[in-house]
C-alpha positions in Angstrom: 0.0 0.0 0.0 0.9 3.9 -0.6 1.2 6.2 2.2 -2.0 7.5 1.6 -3.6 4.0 1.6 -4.4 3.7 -1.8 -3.1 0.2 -3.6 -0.1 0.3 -5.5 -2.0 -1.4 -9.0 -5.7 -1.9 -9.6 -7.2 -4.6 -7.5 -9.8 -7.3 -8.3 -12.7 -5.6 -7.1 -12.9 -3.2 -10.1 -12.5 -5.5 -12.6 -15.5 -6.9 -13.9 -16.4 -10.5 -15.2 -16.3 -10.8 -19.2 -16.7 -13.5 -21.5 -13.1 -13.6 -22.2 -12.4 -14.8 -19.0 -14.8 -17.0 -18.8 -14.0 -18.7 -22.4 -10.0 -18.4 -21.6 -10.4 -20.5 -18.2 -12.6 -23.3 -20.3 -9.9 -23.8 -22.7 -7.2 -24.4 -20.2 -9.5 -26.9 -18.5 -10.3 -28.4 -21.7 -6.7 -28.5 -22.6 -5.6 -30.3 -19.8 -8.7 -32.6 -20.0 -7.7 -33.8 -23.4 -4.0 -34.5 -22.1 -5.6 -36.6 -19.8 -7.5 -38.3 -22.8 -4.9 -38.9 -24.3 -3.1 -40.8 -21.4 -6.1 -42.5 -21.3 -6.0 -43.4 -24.9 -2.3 -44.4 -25.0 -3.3 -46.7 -22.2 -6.4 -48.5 -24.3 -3.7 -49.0 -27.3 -1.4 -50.6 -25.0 -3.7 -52.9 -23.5 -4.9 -54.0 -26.9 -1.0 -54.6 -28.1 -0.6 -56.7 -24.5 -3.1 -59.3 -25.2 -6.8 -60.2 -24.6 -6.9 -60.7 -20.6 -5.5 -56.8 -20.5 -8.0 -55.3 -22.9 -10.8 -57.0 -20.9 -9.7 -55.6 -17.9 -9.2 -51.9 -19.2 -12.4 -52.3 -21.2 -13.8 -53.4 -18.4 -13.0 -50.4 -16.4 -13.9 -48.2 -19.6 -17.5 -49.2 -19.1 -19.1 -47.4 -16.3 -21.3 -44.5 -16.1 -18.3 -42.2 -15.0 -16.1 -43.3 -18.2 -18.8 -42.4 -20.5 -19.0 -38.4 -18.9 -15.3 -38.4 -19.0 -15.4 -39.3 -23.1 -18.8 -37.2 -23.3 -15.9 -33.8 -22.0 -13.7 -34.8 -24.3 -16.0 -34.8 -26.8 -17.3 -31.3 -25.6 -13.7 -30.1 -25.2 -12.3 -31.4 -28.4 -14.6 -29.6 -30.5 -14.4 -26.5 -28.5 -10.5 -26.6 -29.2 -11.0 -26.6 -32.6 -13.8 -24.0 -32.6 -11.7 -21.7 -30.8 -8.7 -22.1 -32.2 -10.9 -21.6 -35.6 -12.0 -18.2 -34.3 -8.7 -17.2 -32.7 -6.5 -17.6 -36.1 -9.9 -16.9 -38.6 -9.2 -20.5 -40.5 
């Protein structure tokens, strides 16, 4: 703080909420969601190149309700990485 007890730079409370913020903290979240789909992915492929008992397993575990949200985001985030990056660059 200043000597008069005014802040040094601009603090939160006079910012307000936009879009940009709002669409900037999605992709970061959707980026690091499809990194994790990818690990996840890498995983499946490996468990089909280890044999049968493997895949079963991993398919196994690929078959709840909770797997099918997970590829559901991806599928949300994927297309929003491409729509964004579509309206960032103008393609």
């Amino acid at each position: 703080m200043a000597k008069n007890n005014q802040p040094l730079s601009p603090h939160l409370s006079i910012y307000k909420w936009q879009i940009t913020n709002t669409l900037s903290i999605l992709h970061r979240f959707s980026g690091v969601l499809l990194f994790l789909a990818a690990i996840d992915f890498s995983i499946w492929l490996a468990s089909i190149a280890m044999g049968e008992n493997s895949y079963a397993v991993i398919s196994g575990l690929s078959s709840n309700w909770l797997a099918l949200v997970f590829w559901v985001a991806v599928s949300f985030s994927f297309f929003y990485h491409i729509f964004y990056i579509n309206y960032i660059f103008r393609l």
